[in-house]
N, C-alpha and C positions, 0 to 999 in steps of 0.2 A: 850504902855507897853504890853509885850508880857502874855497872860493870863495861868494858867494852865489849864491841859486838863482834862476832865470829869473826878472825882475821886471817892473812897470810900476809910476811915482810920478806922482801926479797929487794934486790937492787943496791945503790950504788951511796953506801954510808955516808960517804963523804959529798954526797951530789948537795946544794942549793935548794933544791923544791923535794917535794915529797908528793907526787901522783898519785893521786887515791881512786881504785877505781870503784866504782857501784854498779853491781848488775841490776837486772828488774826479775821479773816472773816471763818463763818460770825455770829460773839459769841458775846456777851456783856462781864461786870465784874463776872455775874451770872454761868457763867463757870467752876468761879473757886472755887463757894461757897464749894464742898465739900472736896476740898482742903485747906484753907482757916481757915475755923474752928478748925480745929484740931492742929494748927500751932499757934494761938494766942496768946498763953502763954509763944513761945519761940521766937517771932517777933512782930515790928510795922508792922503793910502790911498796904502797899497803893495797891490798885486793880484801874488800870489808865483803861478807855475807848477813844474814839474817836470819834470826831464830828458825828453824822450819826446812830454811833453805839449806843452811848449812848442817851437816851432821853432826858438829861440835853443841848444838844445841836445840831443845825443843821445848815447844811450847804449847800446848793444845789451843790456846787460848790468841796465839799472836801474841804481836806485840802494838800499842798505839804509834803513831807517825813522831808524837809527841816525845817517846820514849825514842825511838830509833834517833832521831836526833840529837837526842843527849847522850846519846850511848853511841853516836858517831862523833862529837865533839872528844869524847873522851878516848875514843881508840884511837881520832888522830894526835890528839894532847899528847899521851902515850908514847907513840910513835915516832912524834913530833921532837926528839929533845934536843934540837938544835937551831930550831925556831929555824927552819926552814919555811921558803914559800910553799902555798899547799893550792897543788891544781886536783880539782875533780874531775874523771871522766866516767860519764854516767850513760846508765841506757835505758828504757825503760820505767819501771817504776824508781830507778837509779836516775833517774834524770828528773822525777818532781823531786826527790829527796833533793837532791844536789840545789834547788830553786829554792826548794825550803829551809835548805841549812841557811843558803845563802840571805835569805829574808830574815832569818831568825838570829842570824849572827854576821851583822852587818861587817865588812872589810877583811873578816876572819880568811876566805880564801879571795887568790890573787886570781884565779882564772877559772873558770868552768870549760869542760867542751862535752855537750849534749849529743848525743844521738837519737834521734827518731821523735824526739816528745820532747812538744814544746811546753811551755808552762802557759799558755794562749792556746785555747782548742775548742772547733765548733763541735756542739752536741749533736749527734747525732745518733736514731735509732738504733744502726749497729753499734755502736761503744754502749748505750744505754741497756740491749738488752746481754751483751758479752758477758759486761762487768759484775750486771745482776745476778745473771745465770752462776758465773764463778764466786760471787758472794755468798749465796744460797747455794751451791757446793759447799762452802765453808761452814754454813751452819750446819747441814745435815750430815758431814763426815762422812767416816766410818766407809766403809764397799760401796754405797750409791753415794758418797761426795765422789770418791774418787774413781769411778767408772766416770761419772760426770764431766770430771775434770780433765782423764784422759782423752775424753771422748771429744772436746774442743781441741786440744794440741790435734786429734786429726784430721779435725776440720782446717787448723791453722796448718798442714804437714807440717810441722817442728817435730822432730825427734832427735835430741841431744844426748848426747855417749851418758846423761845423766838420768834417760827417761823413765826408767824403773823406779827411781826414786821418789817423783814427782808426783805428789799425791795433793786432797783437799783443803790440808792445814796449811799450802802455802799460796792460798788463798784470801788472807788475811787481811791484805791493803785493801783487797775491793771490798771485805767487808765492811772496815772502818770507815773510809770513802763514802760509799753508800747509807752507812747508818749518823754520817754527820751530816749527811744532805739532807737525809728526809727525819731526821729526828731534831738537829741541830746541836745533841749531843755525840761528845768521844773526841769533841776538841779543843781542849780546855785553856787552850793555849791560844787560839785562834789563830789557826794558821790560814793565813791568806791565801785560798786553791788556786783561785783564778786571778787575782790581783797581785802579783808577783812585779819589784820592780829593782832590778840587777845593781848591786853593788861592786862590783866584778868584770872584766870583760868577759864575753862567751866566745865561743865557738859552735855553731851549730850545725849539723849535719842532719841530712832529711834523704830517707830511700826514694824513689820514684816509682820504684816497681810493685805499688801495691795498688789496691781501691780504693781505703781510706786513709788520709794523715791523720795525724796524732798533732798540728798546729795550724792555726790561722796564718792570716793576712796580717792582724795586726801583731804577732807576733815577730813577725817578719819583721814587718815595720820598724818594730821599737827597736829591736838590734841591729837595723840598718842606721838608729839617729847617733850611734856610737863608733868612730872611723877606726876602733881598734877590735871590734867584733868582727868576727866572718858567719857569713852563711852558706852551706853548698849543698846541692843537690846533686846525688849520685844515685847510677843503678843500680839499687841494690833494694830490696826488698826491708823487713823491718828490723833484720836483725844485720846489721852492715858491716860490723868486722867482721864477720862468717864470710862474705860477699865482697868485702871493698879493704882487705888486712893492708896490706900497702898503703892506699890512700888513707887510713886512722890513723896507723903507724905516725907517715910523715907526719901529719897535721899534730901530732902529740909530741913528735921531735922538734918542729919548726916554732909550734905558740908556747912549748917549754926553755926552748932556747933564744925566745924574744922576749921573755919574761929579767932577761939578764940585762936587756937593755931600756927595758921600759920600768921596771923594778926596784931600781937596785936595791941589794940586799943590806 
């Protein structure tokens, strides 16, 4: 039996939608607490973690992308028992998951709202050596993965009220990533990385305060041929509810409460 994945429910029983948030690497649910609170009364929220990430479970091994998504079908199933609509708000590696539900379980959710990372993104040298670096953290473990692994969050400055925590083993998506690139195995399922095509409206939000994006142009693009998507650019660096809690806030009160009329339930 396939189990649900690390969860928190809080919110509003009797609400219409059910808000599911996804964090990425290398954040827990606690992320998204000041976002969260102030939404309660207009949503059920599930706030999902991941083996590793979350304390309620571990895994030496990870888990596949394959696995996380059927183990997030079933936590929101679970959650779900009133066949409410189900918006994702993702960030990070929360936001290919969220691309990839949505590919993989065509109409299942009514709205995405992405931040930071698009499902369209040009390669480049730094992501190619980052992601490697933290892969190969994750195979070597142990004291040098996670020196390793610290020792990038200071190159990034991120240090989150969780960083003690934060060690090698949750590292695990760039492994898989990585070893289905150049192996072509670990995904058995074939999930489409870069050919992603939205069943869903989005919402997508993009920091300007950094070097590199996480999306292209034509990412852009595609979500501009759809007049019920948005895209916005804010200053905020890569983590933007830390930075922009007000402007996500709104944007998850406003495209949860146009879901009422573009929807109905």
């Amino acid at each position: 039996m396939t189990q649900p994945l690390p969860h928190e429910l809080s919110g509003n029983k009797n609400a219409e939608e059910i808000v599911v948030f996804m964090h990425g690497w290398p954040d827990t649910t606690a992320l998204w607490d000041p976002i969260v609170a102030p939404l309660e009364k207009d949503a059920y929220i599930l706030n999902v973690s991941y083996p590793n990430f979350s304390s309620k479970e571990t895994n030496p091994k990870g888990i596949s992308f394959e696995d996380i998504l059927d183990r997030l079908k079933v936590t929101i199933d679970k959650a779900n028992d009133t066949n409410r609509r189900v918006v994702l708000v993702s960030h990070d590696w929360g936001a290919m998951f969220a691309y990839w539900f949505d590919q993989r379980f065509p109409k299942y959710v009514s709205e995405i709202i992405a931040l930071d990372i698009g499902a369209r993104s040009d390669v480049t040298l730094f992501k190619i050596i980052y992601q490697l670096y933290l892969a190969i953290a994750f195979i070597i473990g142990g004291p040098i993965g996670n020196f390793m692994t610290r020792l990038i969050l200071k190159l990034f400055k991120y240090k989150p009220a969780w960083s003690d925590r934060i060690n090698s083993s949750w590292n695990y998506p760039y492994y898989y990533i990585w070893k289905s690139i150049l192996t072509g195995r670990g995904n058995k399922n074939k999930i489409p990385f870069m050919k992603y095509e939205p069943s869903c409206n989005i919402a997508y939000v993009w920091g300007t305060k950094k070097p590199v994006h996480f999306h292209n142009d034509s990412w852009l693009r595609l979500l501009q041929k759809n007049p019920n998507n948005e895209v916005h650019s804010v200053k905020a660096a890569h983590w933007i509810m830390r930075e922009q809690p007000a402007f996500v806030i709104d944007l998850i009160r406003r495209r949860v409460k146009n879901l009422k009329n573009v929807l109905p339930k």
